[in-house]
N, C-alpha and C positions, 0 to 999 in steps of 0.2 A: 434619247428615248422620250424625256419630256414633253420635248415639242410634237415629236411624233402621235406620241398618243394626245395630247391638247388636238391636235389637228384630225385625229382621226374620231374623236372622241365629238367635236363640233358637226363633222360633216353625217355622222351616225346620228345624233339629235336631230339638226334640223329634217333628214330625210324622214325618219319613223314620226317626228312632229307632222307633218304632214300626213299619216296616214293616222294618225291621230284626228287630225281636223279632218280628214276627208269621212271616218265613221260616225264623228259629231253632226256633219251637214248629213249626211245619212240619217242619221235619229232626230233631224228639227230639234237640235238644241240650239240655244241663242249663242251669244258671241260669245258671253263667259265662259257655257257649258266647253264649247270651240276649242279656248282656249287653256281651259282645265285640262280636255284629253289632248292639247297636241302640246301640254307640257310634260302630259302621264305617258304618253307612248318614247315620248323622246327622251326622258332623265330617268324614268321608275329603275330603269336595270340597270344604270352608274350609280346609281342613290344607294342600291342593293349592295353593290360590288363595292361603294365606296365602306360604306358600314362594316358589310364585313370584314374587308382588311382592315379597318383604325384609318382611314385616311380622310379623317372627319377638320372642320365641316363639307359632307360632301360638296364633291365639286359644281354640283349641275346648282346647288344652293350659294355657296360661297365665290363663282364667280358670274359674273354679271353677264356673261357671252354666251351660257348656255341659256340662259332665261330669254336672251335675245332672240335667238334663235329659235327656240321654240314661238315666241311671240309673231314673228315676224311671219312664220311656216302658218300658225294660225289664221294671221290678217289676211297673207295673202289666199286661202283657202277658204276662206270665209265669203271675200269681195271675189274670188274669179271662181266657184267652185264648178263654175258649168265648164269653165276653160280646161280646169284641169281635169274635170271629168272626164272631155272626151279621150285626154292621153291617159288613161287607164290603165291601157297594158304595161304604158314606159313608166308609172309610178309602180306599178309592181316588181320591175327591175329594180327601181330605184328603191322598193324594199328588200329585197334581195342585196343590194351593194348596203346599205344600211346596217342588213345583220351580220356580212361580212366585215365590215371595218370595225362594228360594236364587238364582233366575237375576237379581232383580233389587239381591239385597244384596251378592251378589258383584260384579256391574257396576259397583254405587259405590262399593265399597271400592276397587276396583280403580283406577277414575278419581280418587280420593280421595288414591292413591300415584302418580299422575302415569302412569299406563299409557295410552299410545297409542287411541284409539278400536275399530280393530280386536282389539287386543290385550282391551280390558276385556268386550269381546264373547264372545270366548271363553274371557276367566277367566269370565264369567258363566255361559255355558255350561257349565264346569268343576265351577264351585261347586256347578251344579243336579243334575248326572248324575252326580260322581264317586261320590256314598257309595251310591245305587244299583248303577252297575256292581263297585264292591269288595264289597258286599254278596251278589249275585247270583253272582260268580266263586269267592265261599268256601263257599257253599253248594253249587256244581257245576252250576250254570244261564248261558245265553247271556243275558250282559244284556241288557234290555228295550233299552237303548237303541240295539242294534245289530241288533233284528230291527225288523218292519212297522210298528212303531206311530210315532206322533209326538211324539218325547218329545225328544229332543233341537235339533228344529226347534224349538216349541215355545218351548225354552229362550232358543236364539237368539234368535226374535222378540220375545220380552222384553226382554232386554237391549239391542238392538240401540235400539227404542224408547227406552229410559235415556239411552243414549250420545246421541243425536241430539237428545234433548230438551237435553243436557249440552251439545251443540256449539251449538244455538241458545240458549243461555242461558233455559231455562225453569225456574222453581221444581222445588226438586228432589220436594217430594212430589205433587203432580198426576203429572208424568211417573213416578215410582216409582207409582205407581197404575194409571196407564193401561198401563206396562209390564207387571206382575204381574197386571191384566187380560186381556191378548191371550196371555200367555201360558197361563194359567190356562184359558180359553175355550179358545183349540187343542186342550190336551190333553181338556178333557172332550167335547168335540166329538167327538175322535179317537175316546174312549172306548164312548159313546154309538150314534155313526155308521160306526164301524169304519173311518175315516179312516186309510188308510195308504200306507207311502212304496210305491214300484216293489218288487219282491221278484226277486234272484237266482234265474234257470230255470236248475237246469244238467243238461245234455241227457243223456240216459238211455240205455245202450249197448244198441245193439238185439241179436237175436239170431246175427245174422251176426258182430259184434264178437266177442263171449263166443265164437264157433265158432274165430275166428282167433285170439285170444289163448291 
C-alpha cells in the first residue's frame, strides 16, 4: 500500500502543480509567484491530510520528490505556457485524474494510520480539493469546489468506494482502481454534461423595497 499511495500521491502533485502554474501565468505572476502556487495547488491537501493524521513531517515537506515535482510542473508551465494553453481541455482531464488519485491516495493513507471509515472519507476528500481551493483563494477566485460543478462529490465517491472496499476486505488495488474510476468519470461527466449540484437563488429586492429603505 506504501508504494501505491507514494505513486499515486506523486502523479496527483505534479498534475494539480500544473494547474497551479497554469492560474499563476493567468495572473502575470513572476516565476516565483509560478512556483509558490504550483507547489500550493499540488501539496496544500497531503500537507492537510498529513497533519491530521500525525504523519509528520509531512510528506510533500520531508521528501524531496514532491517538491520536484511541483517545481518541475512549474518550469515547464512557466517556459511553454502558450503550449500548454492551447491543450486546455486535455489539462482539465488531467485535473480531473488528479482529484481522483489525490481522493483515493489520501483515503489509504489515511486508513493506513488507523483513521476511522468516515473520518478517511473525508481526509480523502481533503487531499483531492485542498490544493485546489488554497490555490484558487491566492489568486482572488471562489474556489471551484464551492460553486455548481461536481468536484468535491466526486471526490467523496471515490474514496468512500476505497473505505468500503477496506471494510469488506477487498485487494487494495482493484478497489484503488475502481475508486479513482468513479471518481474520475463524475467529474468528466460533470465536465462534458454540465452536471451540477442545486445553486443558491437569493431573492432580488424588488422596487418597492429600494423605495422603503
Amino acid at each position: 500500500m506504501e508504494t501505491l499511495v507514494l505513486a499515486l500521491d506523486l502523479i496527483g502533485t505534479f498534475v494539480f502543480a500544473l494547474s497551479g502554474a497554469m492560474a499563476a501565468v493567468r495572473h502575470r505572476l513572476d516565476i516565483f509567484g509560478v512556483l509558490v502556487l504550483a507547489f500550493t495547488a499540488g501539496n496544500a491537501g497531503g500537507i492537510t491530510r498529513d497533519l491530521l493524521i500525525g504523519a509528520v513531517p509531512p510528506a510533500a515537506i520531508g521528501d524531496w520528490r514532491y517538491v520536484v515535482a511541483s517545481v518541475v510542473a512549474g518550469l515547464v508551465t512557466f517556459w511553454g505556457y502558450r503550449t500548454i494553453h492551447r491543450i486546455r481541455d486535455a489539462l482539465l482531464i488531467f485535473d480531473a485524474l488528479g482529484l481522483a488519485v489525490f481522493a483515493v491516495s489520501g483515503t489509504l493513507k489515511a486508513l493506513a494510520f488507523g483513521a476511522q471509515p468516515i473520518a478517511a472519507v473525508l481526509l480523502g476528500m481533503v487531499t483531492g480539493i485542498g490544493g485546489g481551493m488554497l490555490r484558487d483563494v491566492l489568486v482572488g477566485q471562489i474556489p471551484t469546489v464551492l460553486r455548481a460543478e461536481l468536484y468535491a462529490v466526486a471526490a467523496l465517491a471515490g474514496a468512500s468506494v476505497v473505505v468500503i472496499g477496506q471494510v469488506l476486505e477487498i485487494r487494495v488495488v482493484p478497489v484503488a482502481v475502481i475508486g479513482a474510476a468513479l471518481c474520475f468519470g463524475l467529474r468528466l461527466m460533470a465536465l462534458r454534461r454540465g452536471w451540477e449540484l442545486p445553486v443558491a437563488r437569493p431573492i432580488e429586492p424588488d422596487a418597492t423595497d429600494d423605495h422603503l429603505t
